[in-house]
Structures are given as C-alpha cells and as structure tokens.
ZASEZA-681773 format. One record per residue (C-alpha): x, y, z. Coordinates in pm, whole numbers, plus 32768, in hexadecimal, padded with zeros to 4 digits. Example, Ala and Ser with C-alpha at 12.3 -4.5 7.8 and 13.67 -1.06 7.14 Angstrom:
2
84CE7E3E830C/85577F9682CA/
//
This chain:
71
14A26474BC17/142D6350BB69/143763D5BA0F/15896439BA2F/15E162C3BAA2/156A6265B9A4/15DB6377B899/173E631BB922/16FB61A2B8F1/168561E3B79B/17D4629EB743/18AA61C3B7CC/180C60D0B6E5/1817619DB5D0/197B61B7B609/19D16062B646/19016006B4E0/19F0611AB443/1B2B60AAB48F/1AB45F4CB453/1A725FCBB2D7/1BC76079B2CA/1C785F57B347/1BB75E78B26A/1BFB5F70B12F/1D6A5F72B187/1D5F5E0EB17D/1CC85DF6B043/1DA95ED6AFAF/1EF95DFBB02E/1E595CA0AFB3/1E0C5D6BAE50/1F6F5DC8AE28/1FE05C38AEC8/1F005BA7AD95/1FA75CC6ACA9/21005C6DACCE/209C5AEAACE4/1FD35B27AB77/21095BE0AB07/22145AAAAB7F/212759B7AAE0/213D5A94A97C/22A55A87A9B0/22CA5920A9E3/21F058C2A8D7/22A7599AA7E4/23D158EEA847/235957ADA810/23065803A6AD/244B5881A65B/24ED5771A6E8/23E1568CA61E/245C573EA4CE/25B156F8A51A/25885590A551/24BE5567A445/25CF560DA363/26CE5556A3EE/260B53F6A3AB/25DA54A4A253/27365493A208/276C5345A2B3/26A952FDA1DB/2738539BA0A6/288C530EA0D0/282751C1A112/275D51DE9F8A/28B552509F15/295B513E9FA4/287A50239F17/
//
C-alpha cells in the first residue's frame, strides 16, 4: 500500500515536471520568434535610415553644387 502511495506520488511529480518542461519549451519557442521579428524590424529600420542618409547626403551634395555654380 505504501509503495503504491508513493509510486503514485512519484508520477504525479513526474508529470507535473513534464508539463512544466513543455510549457517552458513552448515558451521559449514564442519569445524566440518575439526576438526574431524584433531583430528583423530593427534590420528594417536601420536599412531605412541608411537610405534615407544617402539621400540627404545627395541632396546636401547638390546644395551644395549649385551654390559653387552660383558663386
């Protein structure tokens, strides 16, 4: 009687430390894809700001340009 006490305890334990893992993998697995698509915004953004760099420093380049002409 007292070995299957505590055989049950034991499994219930087991079980409880299983779905603890899964829960905790499944969790891992959402904040993984979170810090993906974060990464992936940042790429995007910084991308953006180096186009938008270019242009400005082409349009100061030909600020700069006519005012040479102008002189």
């Amino acid at each position: 009687m007292i070995l299957r006490e505590n055989l049950d305890k034991m499994k219930k334990t087991l079980s409880t430390k299983t779905e603890r893992l899964v829960l905790e993998s499944k969790l891992i697995k959402e904040l993984n894809m979170v810090i993906k698509k974060l990464h992936d915004q940042v790429d995007m953004l910084t991308k953006q700001k180096e186009y938008l760099q270019s242009k400005l420093r082409e349009k100061n380049g030909e600020k700069e340009t006519e005012e040479k002409e102008k002189k």
